[in-house]
C-alpha positions as CSV (number, residue, x, y, z in Angstrom):
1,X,31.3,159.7,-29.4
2,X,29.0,163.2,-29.7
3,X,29.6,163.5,-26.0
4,X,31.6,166.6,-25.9
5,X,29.2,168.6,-28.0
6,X,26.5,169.3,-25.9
7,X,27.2,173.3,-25.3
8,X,26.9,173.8,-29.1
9,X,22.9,173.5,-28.9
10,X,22.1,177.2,-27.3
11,X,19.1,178.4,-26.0
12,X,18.2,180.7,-29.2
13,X,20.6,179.1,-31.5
14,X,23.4,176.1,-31.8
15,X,26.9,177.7,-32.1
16,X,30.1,176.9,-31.7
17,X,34.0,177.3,-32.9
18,X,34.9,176.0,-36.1
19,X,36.8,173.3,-37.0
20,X,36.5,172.3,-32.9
21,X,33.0,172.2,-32.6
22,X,31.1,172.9,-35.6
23,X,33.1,170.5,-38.5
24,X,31.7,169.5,-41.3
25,X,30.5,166.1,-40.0
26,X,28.9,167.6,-36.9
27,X,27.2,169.8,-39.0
28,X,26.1,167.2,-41.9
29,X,24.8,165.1,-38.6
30,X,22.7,168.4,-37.6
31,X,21.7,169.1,-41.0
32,X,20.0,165.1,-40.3
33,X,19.0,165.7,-37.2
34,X,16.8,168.8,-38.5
35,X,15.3,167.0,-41.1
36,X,14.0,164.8,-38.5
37,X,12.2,167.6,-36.3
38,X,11.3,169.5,-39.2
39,X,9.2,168.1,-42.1
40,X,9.2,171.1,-44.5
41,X,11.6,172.3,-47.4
42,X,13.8,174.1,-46.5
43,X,16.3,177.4,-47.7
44,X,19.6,177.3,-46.9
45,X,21.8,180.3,-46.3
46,X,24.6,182.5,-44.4
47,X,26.9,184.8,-43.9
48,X,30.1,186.1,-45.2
49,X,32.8,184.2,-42.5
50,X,35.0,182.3,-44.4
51,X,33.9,178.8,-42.7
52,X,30.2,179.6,-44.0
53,X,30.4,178.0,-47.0
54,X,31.5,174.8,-46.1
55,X,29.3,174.8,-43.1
56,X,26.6,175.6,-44.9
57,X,27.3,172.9,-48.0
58,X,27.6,170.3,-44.8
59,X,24.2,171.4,-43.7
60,X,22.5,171.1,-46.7
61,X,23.8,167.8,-47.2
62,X,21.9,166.6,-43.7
63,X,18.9,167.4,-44.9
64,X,18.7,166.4,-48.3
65,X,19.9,162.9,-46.9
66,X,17.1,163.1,-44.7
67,X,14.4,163.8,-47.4
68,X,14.1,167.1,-47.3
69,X,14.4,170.0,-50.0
70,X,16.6,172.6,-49.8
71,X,17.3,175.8,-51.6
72,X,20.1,177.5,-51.0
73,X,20.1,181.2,-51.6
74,X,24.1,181.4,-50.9
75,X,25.8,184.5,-48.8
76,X,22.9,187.1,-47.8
77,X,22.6,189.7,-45.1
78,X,19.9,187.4,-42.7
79,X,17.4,189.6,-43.8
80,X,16.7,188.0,-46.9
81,X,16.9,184.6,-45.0
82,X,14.5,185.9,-43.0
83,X,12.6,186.8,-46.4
84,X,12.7,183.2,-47.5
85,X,10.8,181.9,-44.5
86,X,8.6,185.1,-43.7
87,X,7.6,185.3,-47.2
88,X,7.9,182.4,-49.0
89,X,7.0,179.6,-46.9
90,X,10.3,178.1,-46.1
91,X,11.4,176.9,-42.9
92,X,15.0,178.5,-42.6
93,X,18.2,177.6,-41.7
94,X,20.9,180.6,-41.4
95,X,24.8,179.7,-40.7
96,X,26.3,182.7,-38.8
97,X,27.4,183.9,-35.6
98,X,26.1,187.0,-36.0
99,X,28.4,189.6,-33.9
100,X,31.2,186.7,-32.7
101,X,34.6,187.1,-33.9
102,X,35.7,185.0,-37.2
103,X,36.6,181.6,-35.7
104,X,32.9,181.5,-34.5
105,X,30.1,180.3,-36.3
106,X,26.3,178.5,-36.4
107,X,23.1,178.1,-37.3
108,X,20.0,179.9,-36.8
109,X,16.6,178.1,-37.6
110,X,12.9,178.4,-38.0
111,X,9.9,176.7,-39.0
112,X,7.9,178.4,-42.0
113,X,6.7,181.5,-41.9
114,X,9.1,182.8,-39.3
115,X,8.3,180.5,-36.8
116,X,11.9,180.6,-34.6
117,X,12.9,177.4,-33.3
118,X,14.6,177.9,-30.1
119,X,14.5,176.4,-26.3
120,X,13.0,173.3,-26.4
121,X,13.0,173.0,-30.0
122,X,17.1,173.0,-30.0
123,X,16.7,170.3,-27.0
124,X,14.7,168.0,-29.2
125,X,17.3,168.3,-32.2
126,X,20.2,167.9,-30.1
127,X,18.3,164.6,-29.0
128,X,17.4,163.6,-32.3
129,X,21.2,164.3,-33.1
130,X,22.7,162.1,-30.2
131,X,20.0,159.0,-31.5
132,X,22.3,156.3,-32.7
133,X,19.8,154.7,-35.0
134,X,19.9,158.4,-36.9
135,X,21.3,157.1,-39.7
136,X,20.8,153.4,-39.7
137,X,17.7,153.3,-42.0
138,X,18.7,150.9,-44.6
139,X,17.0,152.9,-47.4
140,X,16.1,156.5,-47.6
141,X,14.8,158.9,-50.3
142,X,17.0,161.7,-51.1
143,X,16.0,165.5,-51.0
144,X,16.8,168.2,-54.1
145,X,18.6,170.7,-53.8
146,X,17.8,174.1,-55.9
147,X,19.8,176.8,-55.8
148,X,18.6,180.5,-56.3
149,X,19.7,184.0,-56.0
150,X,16.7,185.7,-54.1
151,X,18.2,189.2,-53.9
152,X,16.6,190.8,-56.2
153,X,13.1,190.0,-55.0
154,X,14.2,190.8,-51.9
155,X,15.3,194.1,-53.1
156,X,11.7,194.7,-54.7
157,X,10.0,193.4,-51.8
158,X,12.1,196.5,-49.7
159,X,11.2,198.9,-52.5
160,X,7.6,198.0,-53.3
161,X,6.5,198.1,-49.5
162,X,8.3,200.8,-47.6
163,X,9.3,204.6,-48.2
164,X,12.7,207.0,-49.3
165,X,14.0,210.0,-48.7
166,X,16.5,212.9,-49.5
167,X,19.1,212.3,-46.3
168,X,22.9,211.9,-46.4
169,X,23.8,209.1,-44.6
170,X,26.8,207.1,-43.5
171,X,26.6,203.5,-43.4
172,X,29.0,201.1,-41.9
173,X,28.5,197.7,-43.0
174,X,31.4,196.6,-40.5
175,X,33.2,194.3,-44.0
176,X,30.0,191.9,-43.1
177,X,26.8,190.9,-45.2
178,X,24.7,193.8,-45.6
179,X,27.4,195.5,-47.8
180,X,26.0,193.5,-50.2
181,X,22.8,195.2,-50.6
182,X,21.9,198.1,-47.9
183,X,24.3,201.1,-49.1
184,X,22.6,200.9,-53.0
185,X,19.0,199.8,-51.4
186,X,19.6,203.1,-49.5
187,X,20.4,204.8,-52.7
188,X,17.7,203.5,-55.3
189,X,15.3,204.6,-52.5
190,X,17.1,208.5,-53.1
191,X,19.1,208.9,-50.1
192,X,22.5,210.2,-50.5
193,X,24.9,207.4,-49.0
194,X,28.7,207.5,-48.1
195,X,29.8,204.3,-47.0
196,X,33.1,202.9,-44.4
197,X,34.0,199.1,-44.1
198,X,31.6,198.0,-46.7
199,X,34.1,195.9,-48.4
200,X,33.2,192.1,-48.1
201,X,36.1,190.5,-45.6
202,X,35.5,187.3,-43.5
203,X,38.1,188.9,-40.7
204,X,36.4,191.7,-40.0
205,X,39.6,193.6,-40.0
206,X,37.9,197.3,-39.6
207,X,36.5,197.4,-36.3
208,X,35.5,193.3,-35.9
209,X,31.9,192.2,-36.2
210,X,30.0,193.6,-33.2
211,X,28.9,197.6,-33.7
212,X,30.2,198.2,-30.1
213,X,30.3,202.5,-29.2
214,X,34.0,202.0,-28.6
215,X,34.9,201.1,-32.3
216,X,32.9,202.9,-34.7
217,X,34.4,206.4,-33.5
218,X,35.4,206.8,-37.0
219,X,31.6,206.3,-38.5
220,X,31.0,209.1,-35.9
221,X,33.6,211.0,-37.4
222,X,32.7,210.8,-40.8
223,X,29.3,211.7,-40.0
224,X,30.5,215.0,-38.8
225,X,33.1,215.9,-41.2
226,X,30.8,215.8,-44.3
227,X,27.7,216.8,-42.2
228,X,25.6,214.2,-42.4
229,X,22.0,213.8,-41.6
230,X,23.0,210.5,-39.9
231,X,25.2,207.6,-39.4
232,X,24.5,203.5,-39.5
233,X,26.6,200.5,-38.1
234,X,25.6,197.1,-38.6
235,X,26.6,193.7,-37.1
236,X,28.2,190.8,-39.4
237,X,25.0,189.4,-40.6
238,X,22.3,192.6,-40.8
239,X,20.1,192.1,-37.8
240,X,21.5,194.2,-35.3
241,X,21.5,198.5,-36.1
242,X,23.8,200.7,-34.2
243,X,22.5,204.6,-35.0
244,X,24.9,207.5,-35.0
245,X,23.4,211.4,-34.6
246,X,24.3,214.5,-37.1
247,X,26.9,215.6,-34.2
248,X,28.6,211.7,-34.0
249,X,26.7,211.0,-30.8
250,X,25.6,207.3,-30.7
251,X,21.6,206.6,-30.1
252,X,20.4,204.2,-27.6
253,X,18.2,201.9,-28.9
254,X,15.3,203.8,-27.2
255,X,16.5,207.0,-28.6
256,X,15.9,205.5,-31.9
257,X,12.8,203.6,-31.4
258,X,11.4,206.8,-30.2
259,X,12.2,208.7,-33.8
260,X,11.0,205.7,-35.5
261,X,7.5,206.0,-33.5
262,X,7.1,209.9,-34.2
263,X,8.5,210.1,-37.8
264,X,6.7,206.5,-38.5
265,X,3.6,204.6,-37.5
266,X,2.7,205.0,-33.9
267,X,1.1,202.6,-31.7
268,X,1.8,199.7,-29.2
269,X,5.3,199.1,-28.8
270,X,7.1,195.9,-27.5
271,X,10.3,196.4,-25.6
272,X,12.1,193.5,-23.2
273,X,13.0,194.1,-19.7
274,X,16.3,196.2,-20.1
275,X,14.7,198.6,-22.2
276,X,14.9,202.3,-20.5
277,X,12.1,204.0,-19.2
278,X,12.9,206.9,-21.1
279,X,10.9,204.7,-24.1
280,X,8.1,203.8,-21.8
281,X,7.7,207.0,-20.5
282,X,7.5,208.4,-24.1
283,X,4.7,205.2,-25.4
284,X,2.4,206.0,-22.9
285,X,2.2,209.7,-22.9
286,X,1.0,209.3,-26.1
287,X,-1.4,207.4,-25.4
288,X,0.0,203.9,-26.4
289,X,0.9,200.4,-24.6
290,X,4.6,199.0,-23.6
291,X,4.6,195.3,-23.5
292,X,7.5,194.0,-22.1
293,X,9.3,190.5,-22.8
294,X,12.4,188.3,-21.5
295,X,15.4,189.3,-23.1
296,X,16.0,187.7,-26.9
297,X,14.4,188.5,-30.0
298,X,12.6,185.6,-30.2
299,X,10.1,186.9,-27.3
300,X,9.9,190.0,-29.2
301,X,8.9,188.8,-32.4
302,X,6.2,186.7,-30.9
303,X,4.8,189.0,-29.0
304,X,4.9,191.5,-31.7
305,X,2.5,189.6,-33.6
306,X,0.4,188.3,-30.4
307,X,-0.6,192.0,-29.8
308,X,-0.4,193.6,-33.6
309,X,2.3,195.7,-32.1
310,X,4.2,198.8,-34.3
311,X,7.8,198.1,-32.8
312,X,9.9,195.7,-31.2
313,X,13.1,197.4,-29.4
314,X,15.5,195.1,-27.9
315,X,18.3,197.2,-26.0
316,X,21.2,195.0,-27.8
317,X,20.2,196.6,-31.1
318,X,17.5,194.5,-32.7
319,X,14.2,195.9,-34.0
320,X,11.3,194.5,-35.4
321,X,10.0,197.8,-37.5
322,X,7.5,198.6,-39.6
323,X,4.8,196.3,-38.2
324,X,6.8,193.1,-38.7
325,X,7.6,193.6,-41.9
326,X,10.1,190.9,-41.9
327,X,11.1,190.7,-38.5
328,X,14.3,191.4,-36.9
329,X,15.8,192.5,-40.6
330,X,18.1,195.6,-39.5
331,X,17.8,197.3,-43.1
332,X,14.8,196.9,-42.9
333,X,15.3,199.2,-39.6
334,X,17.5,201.4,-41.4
335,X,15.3,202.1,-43.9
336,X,12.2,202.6,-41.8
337,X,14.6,204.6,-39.5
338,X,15.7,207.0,-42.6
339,X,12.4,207.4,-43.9
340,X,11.2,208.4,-40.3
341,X,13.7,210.7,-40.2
342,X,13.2,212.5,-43.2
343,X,9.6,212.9,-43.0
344,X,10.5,214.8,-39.1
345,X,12.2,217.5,-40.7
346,X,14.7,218.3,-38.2
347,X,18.2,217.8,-36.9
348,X,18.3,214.0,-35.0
349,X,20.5,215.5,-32.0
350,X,16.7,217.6,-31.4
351,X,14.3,215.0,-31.8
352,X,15.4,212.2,-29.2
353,X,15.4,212.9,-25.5
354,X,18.2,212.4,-23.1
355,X,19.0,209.1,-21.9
356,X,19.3,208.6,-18.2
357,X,22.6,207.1,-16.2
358,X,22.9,203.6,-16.6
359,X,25.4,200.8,-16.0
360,X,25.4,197.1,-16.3
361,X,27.5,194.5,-13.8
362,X,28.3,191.1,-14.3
363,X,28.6,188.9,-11.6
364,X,30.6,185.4,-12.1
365,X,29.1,182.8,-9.8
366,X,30.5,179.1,-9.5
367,X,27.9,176.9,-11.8
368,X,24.9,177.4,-13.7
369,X,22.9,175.4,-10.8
370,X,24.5,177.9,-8.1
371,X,22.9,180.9,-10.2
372,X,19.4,179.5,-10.3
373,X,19.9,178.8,-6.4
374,X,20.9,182.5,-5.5
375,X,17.5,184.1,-8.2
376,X,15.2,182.1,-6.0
377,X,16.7,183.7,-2.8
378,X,16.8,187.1,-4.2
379,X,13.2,186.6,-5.6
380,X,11.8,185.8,-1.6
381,X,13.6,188.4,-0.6
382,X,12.3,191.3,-3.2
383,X,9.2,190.4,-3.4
384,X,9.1,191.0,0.9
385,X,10.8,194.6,0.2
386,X,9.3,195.8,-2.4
387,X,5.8,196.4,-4.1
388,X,6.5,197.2,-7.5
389,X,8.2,194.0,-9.2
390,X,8.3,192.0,-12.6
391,X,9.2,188.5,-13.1
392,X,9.3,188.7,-16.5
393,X,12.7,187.8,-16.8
394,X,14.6,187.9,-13.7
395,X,13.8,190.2,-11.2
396,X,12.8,193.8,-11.9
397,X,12.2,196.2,-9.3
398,X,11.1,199.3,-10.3
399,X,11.5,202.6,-7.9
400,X,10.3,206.2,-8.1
401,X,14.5,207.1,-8.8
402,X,15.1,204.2,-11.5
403,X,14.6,200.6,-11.8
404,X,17.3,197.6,-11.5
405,X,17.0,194.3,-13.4
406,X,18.7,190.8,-11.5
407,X,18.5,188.1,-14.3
408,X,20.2,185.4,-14.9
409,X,22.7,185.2,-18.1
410,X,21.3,182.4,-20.6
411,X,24.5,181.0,-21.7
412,X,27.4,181.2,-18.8
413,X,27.2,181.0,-15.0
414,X,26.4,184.8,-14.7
415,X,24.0,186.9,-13.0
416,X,23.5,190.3,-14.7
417,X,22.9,193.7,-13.2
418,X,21.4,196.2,-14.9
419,X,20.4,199.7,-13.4
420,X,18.9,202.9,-14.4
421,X,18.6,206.1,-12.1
422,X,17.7,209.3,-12.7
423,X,20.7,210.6,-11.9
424,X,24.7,209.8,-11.2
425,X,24.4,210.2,-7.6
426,X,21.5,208.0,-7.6
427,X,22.9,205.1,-10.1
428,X,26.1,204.7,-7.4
429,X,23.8,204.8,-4.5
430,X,21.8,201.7,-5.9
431,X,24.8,200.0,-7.7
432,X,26.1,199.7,-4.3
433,X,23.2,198.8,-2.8
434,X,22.0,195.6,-4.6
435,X,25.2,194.8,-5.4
436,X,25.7,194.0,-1.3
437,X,22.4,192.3,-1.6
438,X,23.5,189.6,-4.9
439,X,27.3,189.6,-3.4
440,X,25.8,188.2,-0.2
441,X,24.8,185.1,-1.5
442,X,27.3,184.3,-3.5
């Protein structure tokens, strides 16, 4: 019967389209299947897409059937579902789907204390969930439901443990969670804030839910028109930052890391295998360690805490700041980000270096098997050519005029490219290089 919903339960998450593959009796049945895996209470919360609601209702509903309490803090930016579990014990369940468009959704989970469940966690609940005796239990206790509006301690939390300012900055909240909290935390901590697309909307009619360069032109253009210090984009649910310069230039995620590290705490950074060496480069001349992880925040969070690491920088846009303060919480980047900033006393545009030529390919192959096939060819054959390599994640080969990255996508039959030369010239020369070398197995 459950057959057809096997490519809902995702490596880092379980995600589908609503009302085809996430409806409320799938999710009610997930919501069971949870409480089965995970015996903890639980909070309960999501994002502003107009399916949230009843998705998340549906959820809560599964686990209170299966004995377990719930308390649902209702529509919040993910950082302060991150709160819940980070800092009060909960294990968390999160309905969003984060930078997708609208007809998307799902559900992001953890244990307590920010323990992410992911991989073979989401294997064992999508077992759990395809168990026909599931529900067959002829008596069952019930779970309570509480509800609670955690903002406010959230807000505190923010307030009480990090620093302001006396920037002007433009945020663009992209019509998705955080406007309900990051342009007035940004103001009760002294900043001076404009703000664009910071009207709640479940469509994301401004510029849709990803912060992708192409569509926040006009957050670049306010920026510049009222002289900012600054600009800010966020992604539907808060975890992702996008960082715009005084003159509307858009920051790598390096570029920002890099301000957050000299205008912040500096130390031992974690960065995952796409990251540019421009950061690297920058960590160790001062005297510092780069770990680097797989690709997805879940390796970065963990190994932010295995090594009592300062930052986490993921190239998509996630950060872990202020010494896990509460993970992956992008205002809680923004504001670390600000106050770094201020405390610099200069102009953005003269603080972060340049970034080098880079370009990323994707390369269709037939199946999900077929990829796995051609990464173990490719892998015999690097590792014969070349001396310095990583296997982190994929294969990384790293050169004296830039590095290139063969991985493997996590979620389609894809093999990724990523290169990074120090110059133009150079990035076409390798581009068409390894690009002969993956094409010739395909």
């Amino acid at each position: 019967m459950y057959d057809k919903y096997r490519h809902i339960f995702r490596k880092y998450d379980i995600r589908g389209i609503f009302g085809k593959d996430l409806t409320p009796e799938i999710v009610t049945r997930i919501g069971l299947a949870i409480s089965q895996y995970v015996d903890s209470k639980f909070s309960v919360g999501g994002d502003i897409r107009k399916s949230t609601g009843i998705l998340k209702d549906s959820l809560i509903n599964g686990l209170v059937y299966g004995n377990r309490d719930v308390l649902d803090i209702g529509i919040v930016p993910i950082g302060v579902a991150i709160y819940s579990t980070y800092h009060m014990g909960y294990a968390m369940a999160y309905i969003t789907a984060s930078h997708l468009p609208q007809e998307w959704n799902g559900i992001k989970l953890s244990r307590p204390n920010g323990d992410l469940l992911v991989g073979d966690d989401i294997v064992k609940i999508m077992q759990f969930f395809y168990n026909e005796h599931l529900i067959s239990k002829e008596s069952r206790k019930i779970g309570k439901i509480t509800k609670k509006d955690i903002m406010d301690e959230y807000r505190d939390f923010i307030l009480n443990n990090m620093k302001g300012g006396s920037l002007k900055i433009v945020v663009d909240c992209g019509n998705g969670a955080t406007s309900l909290i990051a342009p007035q935390l940004l103001r009760d901590f002294g900043y001076t804030v404009y703000t664009i697309n910071c009207d709640i909307d479940s469509r994301f009619p401004a510029r849709g839910s990803e912060p992708q360069p192409e569509k926040i032109r006009i957050l670049s253009e306010v920026v510049t028109t009222i002289k900012a210090d600054f600009g800010v984009a966020f992604d539907g649910d808060g975890d992702r930052t996008l960082f715009v310069d005084e003159k509307g230039n858009i920051l790598s995620a390096e570029q920002a890391a890099i301000v957050m590290l000299e205008g912040g705490i500096m130390g031992d950074v974690v960065a995952n295998v796409e990251c540019s060496t421009i950061l690297e480069k920058y960590v160790k001349y001062k005297g510092n360690k780069i770990y680097r992880v797989p690709v997805g925040r879940t390796f970065m969070i963990r190994e932010m805490q295995k090594h009592n690491a300062v930052l986490g920088v993921e190239s998509s846009g996630h950060f872990v700041a202020y010494k896990n303060l509460n993970m992956d919480d992008g205002i809680v980047t923004l504001v670390y980000f600000a106050h770094a900033l201020s405390s610099l006393n200069k102009p953005l545009s003269k603080i972060i270096p340049p970034t080098l030529p880079f370009k990323k390919i994707k390369i269709d192959v037939k199946n999900d098997r077929k990829k796995f096939i051609i990464m173990e060819k490719l892998k015999k054959e690097m590792m014969e050519k070349y001396d310095n390599i990583s296997l982190v994640d994929g294969i990384r080969i790293d050169l004296d005029e830039g590095w290139i990255l063969i991985r493997p996508s996590n979620t389609e039959p894809v093999i990724r490219l990523t290169i990074e030369a120090k110059d133009t010239k150079t990035l076409i020369k390798l581009e068409n290089s390894f690009l002969q070398v993956v094409k010739k197995y395909l």
